[in-house]
C-alpha positions as CSV (number, residue, x, y, z in Angstrom):
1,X,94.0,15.3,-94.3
2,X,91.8,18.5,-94.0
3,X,88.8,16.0,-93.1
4,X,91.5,14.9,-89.9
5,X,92.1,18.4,-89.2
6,X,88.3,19.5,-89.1
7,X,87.4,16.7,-87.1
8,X,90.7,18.0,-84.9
9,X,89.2,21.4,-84.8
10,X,85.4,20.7,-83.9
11,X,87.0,18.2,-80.9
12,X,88.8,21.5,-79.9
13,X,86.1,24.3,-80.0
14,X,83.6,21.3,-78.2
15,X,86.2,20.5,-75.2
16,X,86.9,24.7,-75.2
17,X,82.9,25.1,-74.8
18,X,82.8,22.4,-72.2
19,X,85.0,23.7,-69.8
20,X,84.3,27.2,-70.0
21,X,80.7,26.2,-69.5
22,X,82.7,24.4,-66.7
23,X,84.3,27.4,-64.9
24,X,81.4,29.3,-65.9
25,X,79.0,27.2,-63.4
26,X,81.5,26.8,-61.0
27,X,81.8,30.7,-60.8
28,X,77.9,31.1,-60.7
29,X,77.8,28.6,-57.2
30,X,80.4,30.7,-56.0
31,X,78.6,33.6,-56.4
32,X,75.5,32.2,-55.2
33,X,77.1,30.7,-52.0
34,X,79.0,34.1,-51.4
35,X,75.6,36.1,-51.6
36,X,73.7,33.6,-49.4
37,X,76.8,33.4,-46.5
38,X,74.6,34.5,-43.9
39,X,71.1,34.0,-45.5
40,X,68.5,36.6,-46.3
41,X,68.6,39.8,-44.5
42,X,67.1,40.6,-41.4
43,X,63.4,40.9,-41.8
44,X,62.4,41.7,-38.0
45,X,60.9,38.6,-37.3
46,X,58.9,38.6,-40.3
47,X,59.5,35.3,-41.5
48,X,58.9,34.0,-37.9
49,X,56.3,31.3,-38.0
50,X,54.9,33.2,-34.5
51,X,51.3,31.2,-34.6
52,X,53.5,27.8,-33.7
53,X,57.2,26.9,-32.4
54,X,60.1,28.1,-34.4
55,X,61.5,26.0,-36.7
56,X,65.2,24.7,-37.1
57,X,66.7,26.5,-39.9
58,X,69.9,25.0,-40.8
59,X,72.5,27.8,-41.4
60,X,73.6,28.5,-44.9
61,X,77.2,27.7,-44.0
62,X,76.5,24.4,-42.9
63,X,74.6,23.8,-46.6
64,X,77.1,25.5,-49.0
65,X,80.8,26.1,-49.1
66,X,81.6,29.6,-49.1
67,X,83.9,31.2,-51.6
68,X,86.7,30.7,-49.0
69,X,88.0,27.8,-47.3
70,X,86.0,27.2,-44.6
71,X,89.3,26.8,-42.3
72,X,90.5,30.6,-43.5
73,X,90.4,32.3,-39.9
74,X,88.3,35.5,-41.1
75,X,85.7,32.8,-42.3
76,X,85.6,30.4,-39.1
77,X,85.1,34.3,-36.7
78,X,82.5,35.2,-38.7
79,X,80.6,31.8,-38.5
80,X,81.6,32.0,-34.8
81,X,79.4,35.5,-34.8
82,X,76.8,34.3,-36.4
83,X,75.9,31.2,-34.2
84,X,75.8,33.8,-31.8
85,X,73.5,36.4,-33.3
86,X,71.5,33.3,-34.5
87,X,71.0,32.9,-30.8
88,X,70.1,36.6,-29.8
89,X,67.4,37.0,-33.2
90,X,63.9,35.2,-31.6
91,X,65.2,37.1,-28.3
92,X,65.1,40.4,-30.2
93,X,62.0,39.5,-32.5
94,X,60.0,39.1,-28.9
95,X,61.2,41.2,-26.7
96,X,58.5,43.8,-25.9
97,X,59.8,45.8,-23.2
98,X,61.3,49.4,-22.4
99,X,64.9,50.6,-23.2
100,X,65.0,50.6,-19.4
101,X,64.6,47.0,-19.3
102,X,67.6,44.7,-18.0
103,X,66.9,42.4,-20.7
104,X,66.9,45.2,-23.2
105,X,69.8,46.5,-21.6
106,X,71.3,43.1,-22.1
107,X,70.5,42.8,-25.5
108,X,72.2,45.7,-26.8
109,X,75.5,45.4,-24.7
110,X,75.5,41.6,-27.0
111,X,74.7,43.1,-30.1
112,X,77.1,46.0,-29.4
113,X,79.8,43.6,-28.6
114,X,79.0,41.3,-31.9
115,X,79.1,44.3,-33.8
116,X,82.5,45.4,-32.3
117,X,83.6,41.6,-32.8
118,X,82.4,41.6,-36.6
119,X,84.1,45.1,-37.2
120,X,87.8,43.2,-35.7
121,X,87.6,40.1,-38.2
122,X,90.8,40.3,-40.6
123,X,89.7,40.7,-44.2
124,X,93.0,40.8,-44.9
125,X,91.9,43.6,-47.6
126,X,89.9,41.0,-49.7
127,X,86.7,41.5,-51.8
128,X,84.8,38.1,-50.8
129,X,85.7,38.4,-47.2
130,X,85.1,41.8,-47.0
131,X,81.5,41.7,-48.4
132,X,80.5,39.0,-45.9
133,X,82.3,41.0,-43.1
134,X,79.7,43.9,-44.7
135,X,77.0,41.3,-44.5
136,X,77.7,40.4,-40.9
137,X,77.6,43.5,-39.3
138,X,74.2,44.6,-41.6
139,X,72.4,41.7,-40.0
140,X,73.3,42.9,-36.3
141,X,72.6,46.1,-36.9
142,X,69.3,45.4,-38.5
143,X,68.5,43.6,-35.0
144,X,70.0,46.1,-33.0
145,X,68.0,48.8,-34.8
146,X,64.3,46.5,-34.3
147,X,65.2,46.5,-30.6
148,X,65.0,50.1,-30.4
149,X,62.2,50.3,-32.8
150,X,59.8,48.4,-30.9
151,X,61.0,49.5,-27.7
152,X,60.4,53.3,-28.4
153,X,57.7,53.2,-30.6
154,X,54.7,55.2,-29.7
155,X,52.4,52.5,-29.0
156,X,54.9,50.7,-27.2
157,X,54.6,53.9,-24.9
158,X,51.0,54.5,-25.3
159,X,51.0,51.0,-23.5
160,X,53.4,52.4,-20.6
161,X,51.3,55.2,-19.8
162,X,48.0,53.1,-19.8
163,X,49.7,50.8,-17.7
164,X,51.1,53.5,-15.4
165,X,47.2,54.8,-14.9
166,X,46.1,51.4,-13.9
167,X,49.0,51.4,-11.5
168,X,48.1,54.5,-10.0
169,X,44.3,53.9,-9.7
170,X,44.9,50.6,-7.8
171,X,47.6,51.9,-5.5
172,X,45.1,54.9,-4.7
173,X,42.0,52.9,-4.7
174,X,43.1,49.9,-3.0
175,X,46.7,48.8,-2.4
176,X,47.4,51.6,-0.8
177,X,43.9,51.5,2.1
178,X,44.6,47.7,2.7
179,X,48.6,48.9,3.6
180,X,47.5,51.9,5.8
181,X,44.7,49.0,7.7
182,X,41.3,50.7,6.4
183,X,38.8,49.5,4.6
184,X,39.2,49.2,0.5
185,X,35.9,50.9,-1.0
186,X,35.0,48.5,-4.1
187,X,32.0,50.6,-5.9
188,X,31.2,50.9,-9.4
189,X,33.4,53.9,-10.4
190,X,36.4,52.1,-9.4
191,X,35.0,48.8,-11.7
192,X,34.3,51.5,-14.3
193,X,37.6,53.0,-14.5
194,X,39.3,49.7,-14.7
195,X,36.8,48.4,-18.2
196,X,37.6,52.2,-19.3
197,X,41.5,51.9,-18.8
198,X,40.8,47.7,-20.6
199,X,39.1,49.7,-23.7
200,X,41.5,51.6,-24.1
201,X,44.4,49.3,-24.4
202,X,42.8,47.0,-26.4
203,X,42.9,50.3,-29.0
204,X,46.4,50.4,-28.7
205,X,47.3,49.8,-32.5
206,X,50.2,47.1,-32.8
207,X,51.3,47.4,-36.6
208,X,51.3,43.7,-36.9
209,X,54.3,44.0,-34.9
210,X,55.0,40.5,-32.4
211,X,56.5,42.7,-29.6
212,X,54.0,45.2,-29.5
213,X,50.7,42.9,-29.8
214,X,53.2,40.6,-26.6
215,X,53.3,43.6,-24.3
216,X,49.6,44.9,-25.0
217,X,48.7,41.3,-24.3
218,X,50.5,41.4,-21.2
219,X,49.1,44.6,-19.8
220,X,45.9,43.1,-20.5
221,X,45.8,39.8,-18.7
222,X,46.8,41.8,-15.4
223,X,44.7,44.5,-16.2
224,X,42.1,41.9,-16.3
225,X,43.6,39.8,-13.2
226,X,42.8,43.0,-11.6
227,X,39.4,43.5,-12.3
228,X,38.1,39.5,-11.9
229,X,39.5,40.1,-8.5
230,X,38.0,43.0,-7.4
231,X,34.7,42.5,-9.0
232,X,34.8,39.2,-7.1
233,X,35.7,40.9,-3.9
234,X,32.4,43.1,-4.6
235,X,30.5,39.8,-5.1
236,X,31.9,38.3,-1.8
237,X,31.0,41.5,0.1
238,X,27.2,40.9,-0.2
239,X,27.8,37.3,1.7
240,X,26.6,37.1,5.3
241,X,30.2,36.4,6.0
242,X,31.8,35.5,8.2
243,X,29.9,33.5,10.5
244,X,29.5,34.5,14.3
245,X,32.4,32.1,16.6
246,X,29.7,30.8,18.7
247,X,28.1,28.6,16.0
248,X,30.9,25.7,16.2
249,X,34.6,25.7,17.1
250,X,36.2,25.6,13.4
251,X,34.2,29.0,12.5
252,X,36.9,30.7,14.6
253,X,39.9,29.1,12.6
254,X,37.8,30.1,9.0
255,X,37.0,33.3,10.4
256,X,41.1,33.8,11.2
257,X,41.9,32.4,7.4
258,X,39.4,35.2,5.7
259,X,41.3,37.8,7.0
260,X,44.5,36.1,5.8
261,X,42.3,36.1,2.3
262,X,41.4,39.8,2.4
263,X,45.8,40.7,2.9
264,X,46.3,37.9,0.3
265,X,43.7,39.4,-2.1
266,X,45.5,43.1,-1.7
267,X,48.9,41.4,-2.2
268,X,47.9,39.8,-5.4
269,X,46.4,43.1,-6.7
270,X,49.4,44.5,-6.0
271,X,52.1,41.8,-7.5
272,X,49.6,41.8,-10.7
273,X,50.2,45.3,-10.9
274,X,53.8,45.7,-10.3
275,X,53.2,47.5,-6.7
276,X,55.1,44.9,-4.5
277,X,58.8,45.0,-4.3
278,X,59.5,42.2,-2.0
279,X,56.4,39.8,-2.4
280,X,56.9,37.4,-5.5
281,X,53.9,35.2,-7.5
282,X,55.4,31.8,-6.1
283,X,55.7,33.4,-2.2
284,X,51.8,34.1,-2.1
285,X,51.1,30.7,-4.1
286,X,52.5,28.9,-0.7
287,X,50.6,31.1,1.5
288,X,47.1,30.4,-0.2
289,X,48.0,26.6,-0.2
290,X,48.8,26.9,3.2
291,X,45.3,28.2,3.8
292,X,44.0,25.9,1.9
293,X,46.0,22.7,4.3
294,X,44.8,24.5,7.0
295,X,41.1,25.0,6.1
296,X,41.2,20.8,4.8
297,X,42.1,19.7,8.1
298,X,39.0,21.2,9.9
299,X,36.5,18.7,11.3
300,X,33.0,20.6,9.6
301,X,31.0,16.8,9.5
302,X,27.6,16.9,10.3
303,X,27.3,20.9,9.7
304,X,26.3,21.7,6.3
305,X,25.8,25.7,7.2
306,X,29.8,25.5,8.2
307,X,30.9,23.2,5.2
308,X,29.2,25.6,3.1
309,X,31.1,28.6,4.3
310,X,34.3,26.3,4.3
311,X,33.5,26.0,0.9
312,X,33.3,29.1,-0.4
313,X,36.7,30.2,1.2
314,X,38.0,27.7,-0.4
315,X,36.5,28.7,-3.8
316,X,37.7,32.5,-3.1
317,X,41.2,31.3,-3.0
318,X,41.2,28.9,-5.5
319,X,40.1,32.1,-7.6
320,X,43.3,33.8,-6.5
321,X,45.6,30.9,-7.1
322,X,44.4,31.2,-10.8
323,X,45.3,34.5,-11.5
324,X,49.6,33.8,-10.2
325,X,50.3,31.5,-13.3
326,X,50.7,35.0,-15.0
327,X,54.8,35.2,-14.8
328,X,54.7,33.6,-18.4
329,X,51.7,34.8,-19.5
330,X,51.9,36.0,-23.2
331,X,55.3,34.1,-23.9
332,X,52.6,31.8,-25.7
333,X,52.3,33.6,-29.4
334,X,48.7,32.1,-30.1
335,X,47.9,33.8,-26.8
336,X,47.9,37.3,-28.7
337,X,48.6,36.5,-32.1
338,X,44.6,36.2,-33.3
339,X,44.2,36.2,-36.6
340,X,43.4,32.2,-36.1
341,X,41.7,31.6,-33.8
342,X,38.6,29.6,-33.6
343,X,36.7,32.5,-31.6
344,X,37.8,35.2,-34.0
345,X,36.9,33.4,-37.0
346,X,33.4,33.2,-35.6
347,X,33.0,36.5,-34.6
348,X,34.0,37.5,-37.9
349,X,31.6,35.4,-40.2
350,X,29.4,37.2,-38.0
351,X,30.7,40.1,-38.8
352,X,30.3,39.3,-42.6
353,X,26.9,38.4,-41.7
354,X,26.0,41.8,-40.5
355,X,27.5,43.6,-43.6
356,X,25.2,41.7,-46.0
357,X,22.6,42.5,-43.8
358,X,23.1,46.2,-43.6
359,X,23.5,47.0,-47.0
360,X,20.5,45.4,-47.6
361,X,18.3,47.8,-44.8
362,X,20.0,51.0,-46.8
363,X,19.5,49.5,-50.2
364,X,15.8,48.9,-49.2
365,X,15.4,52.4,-47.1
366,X,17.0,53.9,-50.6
367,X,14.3,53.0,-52.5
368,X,11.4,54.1,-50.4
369,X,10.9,50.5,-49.2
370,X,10.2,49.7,-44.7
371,X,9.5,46.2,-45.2
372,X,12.6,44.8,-45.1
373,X,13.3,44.3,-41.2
374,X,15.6,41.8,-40.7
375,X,15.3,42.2,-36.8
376,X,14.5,38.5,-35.9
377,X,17.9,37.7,-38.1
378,X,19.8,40.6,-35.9
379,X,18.7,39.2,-32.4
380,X,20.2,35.9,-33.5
381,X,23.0,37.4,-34.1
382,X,23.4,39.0,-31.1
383,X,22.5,35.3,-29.2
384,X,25.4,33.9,-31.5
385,X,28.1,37.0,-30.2
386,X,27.0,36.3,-26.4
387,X,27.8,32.8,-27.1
388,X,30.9,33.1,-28.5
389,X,33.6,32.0,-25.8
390,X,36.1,34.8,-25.2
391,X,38.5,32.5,-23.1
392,X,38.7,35.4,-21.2
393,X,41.1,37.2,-23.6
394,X,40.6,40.9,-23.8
395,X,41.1,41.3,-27.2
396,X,38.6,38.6,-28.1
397,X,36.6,40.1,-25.7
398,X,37.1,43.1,-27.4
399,X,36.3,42.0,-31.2
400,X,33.3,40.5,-29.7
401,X,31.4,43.8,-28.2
402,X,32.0,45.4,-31.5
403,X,30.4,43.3,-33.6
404,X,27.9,43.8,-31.1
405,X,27.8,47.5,-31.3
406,X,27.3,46.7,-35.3
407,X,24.1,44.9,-35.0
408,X,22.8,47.1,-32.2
409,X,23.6,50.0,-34.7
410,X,21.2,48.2,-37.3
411,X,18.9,47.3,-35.2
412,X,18.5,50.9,-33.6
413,X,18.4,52.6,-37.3
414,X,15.8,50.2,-38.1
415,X,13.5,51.5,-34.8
416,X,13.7,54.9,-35.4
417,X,12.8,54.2,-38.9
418,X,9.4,52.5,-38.0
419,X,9.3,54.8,-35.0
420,X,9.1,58.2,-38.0
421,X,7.2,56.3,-40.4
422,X,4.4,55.6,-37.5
423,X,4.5,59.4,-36.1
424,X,1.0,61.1,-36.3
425,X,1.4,64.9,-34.2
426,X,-1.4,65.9,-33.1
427,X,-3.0,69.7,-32.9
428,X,-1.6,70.0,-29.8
429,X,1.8,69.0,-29.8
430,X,4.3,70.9,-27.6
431,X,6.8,73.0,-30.0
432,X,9.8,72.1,-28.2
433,X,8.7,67.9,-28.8
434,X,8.4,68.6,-32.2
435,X,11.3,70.2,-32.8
436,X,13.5,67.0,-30.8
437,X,11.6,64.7,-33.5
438,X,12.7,67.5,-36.6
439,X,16.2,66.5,-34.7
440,X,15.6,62.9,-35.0
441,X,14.1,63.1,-38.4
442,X,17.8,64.7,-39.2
443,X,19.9,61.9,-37.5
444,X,18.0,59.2,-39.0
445,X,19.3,60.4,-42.6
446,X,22.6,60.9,-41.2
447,X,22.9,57.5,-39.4
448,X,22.1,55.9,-42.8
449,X,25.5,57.7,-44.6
450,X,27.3,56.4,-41.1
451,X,26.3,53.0,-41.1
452,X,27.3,53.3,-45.1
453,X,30.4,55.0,-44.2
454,X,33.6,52.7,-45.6
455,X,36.3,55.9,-45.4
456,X,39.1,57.3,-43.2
457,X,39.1,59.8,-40.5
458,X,41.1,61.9,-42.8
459,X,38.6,61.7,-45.2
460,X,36.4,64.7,-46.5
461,X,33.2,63.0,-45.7
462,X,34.3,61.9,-42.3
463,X,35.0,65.5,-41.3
464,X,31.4,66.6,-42.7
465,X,29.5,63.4,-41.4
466,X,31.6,64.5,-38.1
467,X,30.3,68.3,-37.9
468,X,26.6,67.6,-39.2
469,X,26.4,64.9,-36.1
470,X,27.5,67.6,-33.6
471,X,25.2,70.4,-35.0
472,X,22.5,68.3,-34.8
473,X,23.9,67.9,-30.7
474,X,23.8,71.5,-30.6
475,X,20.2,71.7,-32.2
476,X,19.0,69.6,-29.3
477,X,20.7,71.3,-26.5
478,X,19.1,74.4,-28.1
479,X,15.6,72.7,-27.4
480,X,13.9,74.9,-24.8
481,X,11.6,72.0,-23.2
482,X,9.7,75.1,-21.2
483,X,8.8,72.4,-18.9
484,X,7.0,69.7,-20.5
485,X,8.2,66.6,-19.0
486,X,7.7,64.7,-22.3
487,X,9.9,67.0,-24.5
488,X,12.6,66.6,-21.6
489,X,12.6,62.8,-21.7
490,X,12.5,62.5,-25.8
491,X,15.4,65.0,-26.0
492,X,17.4,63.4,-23.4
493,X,16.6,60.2,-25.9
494,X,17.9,61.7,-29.1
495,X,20.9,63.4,-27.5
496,X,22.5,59.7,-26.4
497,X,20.7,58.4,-29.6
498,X,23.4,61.2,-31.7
499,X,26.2,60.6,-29.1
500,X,25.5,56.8,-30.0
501,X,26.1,57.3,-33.9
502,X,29.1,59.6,-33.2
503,X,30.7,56.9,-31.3
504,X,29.7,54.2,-33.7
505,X,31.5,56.2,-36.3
506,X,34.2,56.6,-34.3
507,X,34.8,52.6,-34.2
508,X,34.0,52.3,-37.5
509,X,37.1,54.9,-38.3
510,X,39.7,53.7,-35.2
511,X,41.3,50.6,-37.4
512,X,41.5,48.5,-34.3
513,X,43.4,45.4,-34.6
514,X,43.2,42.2,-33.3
């Protein structure tokens, strides 16, 4: 009898255990499906896979049963709101524009009215409901707040302004001559403004963030557009073109379509740059192709000197037409998004390259010891950089002339080096040239804690690396030359050789970005 009621009472506490391990799992996938309702939240765009297409991520209520019935009405509104800010999120997470933007304007009036929509479901005063109704309106928030962000930051407006200088230098300097029927002056200030305004966009510091490496990006290929054109237009200018009417009859009709070219050429500079209104990318497309019917259909056989110049028309517009596939230019993430690309990766093992290198030159020049010159290995280098193909991408571009600055800035500590450690002064050395090679003497030292320099611009050392540079500027404009043509030309040397070093430790300290 007791044995049957033991056995009775161990059958008991085992069934108890089971199903309160039971209710006990079956409240833990509750919980679990209740706290993933509407997945992780919002990251801006972090978890993107931006390098590639997005991928199809299947929504949590589709995986899971949420605490509720699916068919409870609250539940079936909010997963009606979160197909659609589902929809809005890759918008947001690329959108690189101004708050004065129709699509940003667009954007927000959508989240604004999800948010509204969210704030209207019924809870009907219920915990569960209520903390995914919380959940909800977090996520569109999170996405209303990162299209602000990114629309407002201060590169995003450092990118503005640049952008609103290139404007106004190609309005002044050539939209605006070719409108009025003059004569656009292409010299080399105007080419040197435009690489000056391209230098410094590329500096324009992104934070990683998609929609502010997308619209630096953007500025940049039209920036660039810009620049291939004109430069061209300088290169065309030095043709003996057009030819004289008299030579044969179809020199008349290629004569007519170059001055078609020119207006096109001014009406592409100005659709690149956001100065034409009513002309559109796909309007001048059909006018070059026109030109381009028109100039096939000429009989040239039998006159190489006029197929030639056929030719080259031809060519210049060809060269236009490649520049108005730029509408969707930098939708394509791999466009700006760098950090894999082929041409990067080279220019980087370079870079690594260089560092081994240059610790080695100090290491040696720390011990006394000039023999290690590792100039042959530099040059090679530098042959390697030119050959890297840039795909004519700014920022590539970009990453490529500094690691050319870093070997030149070897190299050149390495020649002033030899040139010291070679220096015999004679008797009658002016004052004034020895004091410029006291000044060099100086900078040499100094370039070696620059090239060895791994800080901050907040830094200590920065600051005093940064004042010791500019005294020794000072010293040298202190240099009375008293006329001797020799001094004048060695100072005139070592005051670009210092600038050089102050602008090399400048790079060094600007954490540029790809």
């Amino acid at each position: 009898m007791s044995s049957d009621l033991h056995l009775t009472a161990y059958h008991y506490r085992a069934d108890f255990k089971m199903e309160r391990a039971a209710r006990n799992k079956k409240r833990s996938r509750a919980k679990r499906r209740k706290e993933s309702l509407f997945g992780k939240p919002f990251d801006g765009g972090k978890r993107m896979d931006h390098g590639g297409p997005q991928q199809q991520q299947q929504h949590p209520m589709e995986q899971q049963q949420p605490a509720y019935h699916p068919q409870h009405p609250a539940m079936m509104r909010l997963y009606e709101i979160q197909k659609e800010v589902a929809s809005l999120g890759p918008q947001v997470c690329t959108f690189s524009g101004l708050q004065n933007d129709r699509d940003y304007k667009r954007l927000e009036r959508e989240l604004t009215r999800l948010l509204l929509d969210v704030d209207q479901v019924d809870t009907e005063g219920k915990p569960e409901l209520q903390g995914a109704r919380k959940r909800a309106a977090q996520e569109v928030e999170g996405l209303l707040r990162y299209l602000e962000e990114n629309a407002t930051h201060p590169s995003r407006l450092a990118i503005e302004q640049l952008s609103y200088e290139a404007r106004q230098l190609v309005d002044e300097r050539v939209v605006a001559p070719q409108r009025a029927g003059g004569v656009t002056e292409i010299n080399d200030e105007l080419v040197d403004a435009l690489q000056q305004l391209v230098l410094r966009l590329t500096q324009v510091k992104t934070e990683g963030r998609v929609p502010l490496r997308k619209a630096r990006y953007r500025a940049l290929t039209r920036l660039c557009a810009v620049q291939d054109v004109i430069e061209g237009r300088t290169q065309q200018q030095t043709l003996s073109l057009p030819l004289s009417g008299d030579t044969h009859e179809a020199v008349n009709c290629i004569n007519q379509v170059m001055v078609k070219v020119s207006v096109a050429r001014s009406q592409l500079v100005a659709l690149l740059m956001g100065l034409s209104g009513r002309d559109s990318c796909a309007h001048l497309s059909r006018i070059l192709t026109e030109m381009q019917v028109e100039l096939d259909a000429l009989d040239v056989s039998g006159n190489a000197v006029i197929r030639n110049y056929r030719k080259q028309v031809v060519e210049e517009i060809n060269g236009l037409l490649k520049h108005l596939d730029l509408e969707g230019e930098g939708d394509d993430t791999r466009r700006y998004d760098l950090a894999q690309n082929n041409s990067i990766r080279e220019i980087e093992g370079v870079r690594a390259h260089i560092s081994h290198l240059r610790e080695g030159v100090l290491r040696h020049c720390v011990m006394g010891d000039l023999s290690f010159r590792p100039k042959a290995e530099l040059q090679g280098l530098l042959t390697q950089l030119d050959q890297v193909d840039t795909a004519r991408n700014p920022c590539i571009r970009e990453a490529r002339r500094r690691a050319v600055v870093e070997v030149q800035a070897v190299i050149t500590f390495l020649d002033l080096r030899e040139a010291l450690a070679r220096r015999q002064p004679g008797p009658n050395e002016h004052p004034s040239h020895r004091a410029v090679w006291q000044v060099l003497g100086s900078l040499s030292e100094l370039q070696a804690q620059v090239l060895g320099f791994d800080g901050k611009r907040v830094d200590k050392s920065y600051m005093i690396l940064e004042e010791l540079l500019t005294k020794q500027l000072l010293a040298l404009d202190a240099v009375d030359p008293q006329g001797d043509e020799t001094t004048k030309v060695a100072r005139k040397q070592a005051v670009k050789f210092a600038q050089n070093i102050l602008n090399y430790l400048d790079m060094k300290t600007d954490e540029w970005e790809y």
